[in-house]
C-alpha positions as CSV (number, residue, x, y, z in Angstrom):
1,X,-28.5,0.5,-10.7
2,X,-25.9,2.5,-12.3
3,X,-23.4,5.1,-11.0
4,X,-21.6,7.7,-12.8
5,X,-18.7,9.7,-11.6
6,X,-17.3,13.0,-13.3
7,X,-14.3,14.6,-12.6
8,X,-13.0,18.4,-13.2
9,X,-9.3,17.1,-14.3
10,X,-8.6,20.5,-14.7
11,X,-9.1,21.2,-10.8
12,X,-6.5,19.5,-9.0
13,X,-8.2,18.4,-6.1
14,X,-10.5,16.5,-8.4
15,X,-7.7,15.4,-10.9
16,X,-6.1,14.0,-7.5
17,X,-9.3,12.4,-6.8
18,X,-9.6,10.8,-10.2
19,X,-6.1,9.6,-9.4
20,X,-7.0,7.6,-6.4
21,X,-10.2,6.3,-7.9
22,X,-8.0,5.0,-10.4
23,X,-5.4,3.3,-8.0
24,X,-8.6,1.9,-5.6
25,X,-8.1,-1.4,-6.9
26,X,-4.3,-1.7,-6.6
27,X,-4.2,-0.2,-2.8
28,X,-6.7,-2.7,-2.4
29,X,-4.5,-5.1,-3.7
30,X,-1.5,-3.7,-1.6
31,X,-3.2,-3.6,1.8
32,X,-4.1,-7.2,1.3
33,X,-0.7,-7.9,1.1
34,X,0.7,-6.3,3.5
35,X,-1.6,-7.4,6.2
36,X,-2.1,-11.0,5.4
37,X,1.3,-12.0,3.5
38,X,3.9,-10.0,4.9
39,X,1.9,-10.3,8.9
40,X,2.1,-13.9,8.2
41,X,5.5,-13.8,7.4
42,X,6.6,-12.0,10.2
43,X,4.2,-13.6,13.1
44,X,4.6,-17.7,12.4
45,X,6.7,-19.2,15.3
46,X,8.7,-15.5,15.2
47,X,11.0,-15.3,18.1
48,X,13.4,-12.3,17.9
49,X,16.8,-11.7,19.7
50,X,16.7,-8.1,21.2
51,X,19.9,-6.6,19.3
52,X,17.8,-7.9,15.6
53,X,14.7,-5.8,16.5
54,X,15.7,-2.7,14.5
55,X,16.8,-5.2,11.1
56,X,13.7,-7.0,11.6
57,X,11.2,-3.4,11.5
58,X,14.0,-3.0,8.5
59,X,12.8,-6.0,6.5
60,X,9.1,-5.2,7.2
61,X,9.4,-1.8,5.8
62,X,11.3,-3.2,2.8
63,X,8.6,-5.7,2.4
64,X,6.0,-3.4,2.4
65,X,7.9,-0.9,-0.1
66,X,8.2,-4.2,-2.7
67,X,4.8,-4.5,-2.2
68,X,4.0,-0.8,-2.8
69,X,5.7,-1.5,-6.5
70,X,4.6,-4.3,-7.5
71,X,1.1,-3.0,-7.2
72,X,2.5,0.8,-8.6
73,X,1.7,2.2,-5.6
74,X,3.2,5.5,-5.2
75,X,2.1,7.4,-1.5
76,X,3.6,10.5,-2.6
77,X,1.7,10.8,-5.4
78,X,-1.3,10.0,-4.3
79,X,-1.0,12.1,-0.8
């Protein structure tokens, strides 16, 4: 069984399609990360004082952004 998929680069909806069928692999990547490295990270015998909360949803967003790199993820690009 074979597939073949053409794209209109010249439209931009289907050059933006192109775009994400070329990053599938690396979100794929990304999202595996994010949920099962950087969830680890943060759920293992976590216990939080109150006044850290906002650092700590800090951390995790900057942990998910160094993951979004490393894979070349760019959201804004590809939304």
């Amino acid at each position: 069984m074979k597939a073949k998929l053409e794209f209109n680069l010249d439209d931009p909806d289907d050059a933006l399609r192109h775009k994400l069928m070329l990053k599938s692999n690396d979100m794929s990547n990304a999202l595996w990360e994010i949920t099962y490295t950087i969830r680890r990270k943060y759920t293992r015998n976590f216990v939080m004082p109150k006044e850290d909360y906002y650092d700590v949803i800090d951390d995790i967003f900057k942990d998910i952004n160094e993951v979004l790199e490393c894979t070349r993820i760019d959201l804004d690009e590809l939304l």
